[in-house]
N, C-alpha and C positions, 0 to 999 in steps of 0.2 A: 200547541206551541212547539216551534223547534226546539232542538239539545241546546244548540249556543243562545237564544232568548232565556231560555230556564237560567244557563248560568251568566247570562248578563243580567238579570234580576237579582239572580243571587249576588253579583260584585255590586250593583246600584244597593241593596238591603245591608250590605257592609258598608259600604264609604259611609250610608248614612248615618253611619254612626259614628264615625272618626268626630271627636270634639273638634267644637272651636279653636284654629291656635293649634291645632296637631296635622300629622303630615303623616301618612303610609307609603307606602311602596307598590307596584303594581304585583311584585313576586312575594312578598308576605298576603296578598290577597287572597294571590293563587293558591298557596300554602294553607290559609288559612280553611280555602273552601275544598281543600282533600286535590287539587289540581296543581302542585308545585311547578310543574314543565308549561304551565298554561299562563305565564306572565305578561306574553303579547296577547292574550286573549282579554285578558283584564285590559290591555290598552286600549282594543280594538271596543271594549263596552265602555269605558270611557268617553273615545271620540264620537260613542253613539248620544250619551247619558244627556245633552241636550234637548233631545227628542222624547223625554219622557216628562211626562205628566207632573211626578210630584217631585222637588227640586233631587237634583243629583251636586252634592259639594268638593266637584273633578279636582275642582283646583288643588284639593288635599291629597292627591294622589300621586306622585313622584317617582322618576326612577331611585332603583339602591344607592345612588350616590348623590338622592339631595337634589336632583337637577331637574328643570323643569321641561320635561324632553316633548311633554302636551303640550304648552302653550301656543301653537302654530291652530288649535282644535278650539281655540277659543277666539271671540269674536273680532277681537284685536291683537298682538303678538304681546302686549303688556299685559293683556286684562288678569293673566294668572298670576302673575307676580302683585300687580294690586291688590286682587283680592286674599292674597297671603299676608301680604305689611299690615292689609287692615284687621288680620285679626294677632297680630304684633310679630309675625315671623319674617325678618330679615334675610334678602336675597340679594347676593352679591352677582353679575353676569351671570345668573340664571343659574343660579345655584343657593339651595336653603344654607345660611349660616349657621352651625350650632347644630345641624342636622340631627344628632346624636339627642340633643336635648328635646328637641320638638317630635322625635318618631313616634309613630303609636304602632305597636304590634299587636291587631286583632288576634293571633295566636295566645299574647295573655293575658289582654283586656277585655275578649268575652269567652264565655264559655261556648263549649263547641255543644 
C-alpha cells in the first residue's frame, strides 16, 4: 500500500467516528493524525471516501469556518447540506450554523 492510502485509511478510521449531528474540520483531522500541514490531504481522502467499501460519513467533514467547501464531491451539490439538517445541523448558504456548538475535535474526543 502506498504513504497517501495508509493515511487515507487512517482520515476514513476517524471520520468514522465523528457522531451523528457533529461536524470536524479537515485540519483538526490532520492534527489529529500527527500531519497538521496535511489538511488538503484530508480533503483530497475525502473526495476519495465514496470509493470505499465500508460507509465513509464526508458530509461531517467541513472546513475551519463551518462551510461546506465538499459538497461539489458529492452526488448532487445539495446532497451534503441534506444529509447534515437530517441529522439536525442547520446550514445557512453553505455554511454550519452554531458551528461552535456542533464541532467535534477528535484531538479530545479520542485518545491518541
Amino acid at each position: 500500500m502506498k504513504k497517501h492510502e495508509d493515511f487515507f485509511q487512517n482520515v476514513y478510521q476517524v471520520v468514522r467516528l465523528i457522531p451523528k449531528g457533529r461536524v470536524t474540520s479537515y485540519g483538526a483531522i490532520a492534527k489529529y493524525l500527527g500531519a497538521a500541514r496535511s489538511s488538503r490531504m484530508v480533503g483530497w481522502a475525502m473526495n476519495a471516501a465514496h470509493s470505499q467499501k465500508k460507509y465513509v460519513p464526508a458530509h461531517r467533514v467541513v472546513n475551519r469556518n463551518g462551510e461546506l467547501t465538499g459538497k461539489h464531491h458529492f452526488s448532487t451539490p445539495f446532497l451534503m447540506k441534506e444529509l447534515l439538517e437530517k441529522e439536525g445541523i442547520k446550514v445557512t448558504k453553505d455554511t454550519i450554523k452554531n458551528f461552535d456548538k456542533f464541532y467535534w475535535d477528535p484531538m479530545k474526543e479520542l485518545e491518541l
